[in-house]
N, C-alpha and C positions, 0 to 999 in steps of 0.2 A: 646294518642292512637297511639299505631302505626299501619303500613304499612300494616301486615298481619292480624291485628285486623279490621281495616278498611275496609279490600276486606272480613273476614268474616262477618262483621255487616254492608253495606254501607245504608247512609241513607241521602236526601236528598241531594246535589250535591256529594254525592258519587255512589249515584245509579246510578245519569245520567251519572256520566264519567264512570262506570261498564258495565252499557247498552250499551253505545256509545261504548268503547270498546268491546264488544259480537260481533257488528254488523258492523263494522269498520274491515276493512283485516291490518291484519301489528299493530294492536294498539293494546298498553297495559295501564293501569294506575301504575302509580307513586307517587311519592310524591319529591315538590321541595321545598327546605326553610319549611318544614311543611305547603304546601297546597298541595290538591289531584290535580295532571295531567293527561291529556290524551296524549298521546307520539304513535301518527300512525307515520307509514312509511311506504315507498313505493318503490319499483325499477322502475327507469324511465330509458328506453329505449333511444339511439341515434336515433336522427330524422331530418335528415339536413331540412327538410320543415317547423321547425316550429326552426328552430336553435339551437337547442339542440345540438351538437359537439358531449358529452361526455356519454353514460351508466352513471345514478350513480343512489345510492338512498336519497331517500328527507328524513328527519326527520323533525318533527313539534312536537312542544311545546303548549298543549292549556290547556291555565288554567282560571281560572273565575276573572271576572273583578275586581275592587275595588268594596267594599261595598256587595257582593255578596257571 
């Protein structure tokens, strides 16, 4: 199945990373190696009080565990 197949039929851990994605700012789903991802990001601000130096944005990778 692929990619755009799968965002038109999602069904069980594709719903959730669909859902989570809806309601997530910055997130999209993916697919890595053939499993579905959720891929949020985010722009995080300079903030010397908590040591953050640099503006940059985070990118995160979440995919389902073994067995799942």
């Amino acid at each position: 199945m692929t990619t755009a197949e799968r965002r038109r039929s999602p069904d069980g851990l594709n719903l959730v990373l669909v859902t989570l994605a809806s309601v997530t700012s910055g997130a999209e789903t993916r697919e890595l190696d053939g499993v579905a991802v959720l891929r949020p990001e985010r722009d995080v601000p300079a903030d010397a009080d908590k040591c953050i130096d640099a503006a940059h944005r985070r990118r995160r990778v979440l995919r389902p565990g073994p067995g799942q």
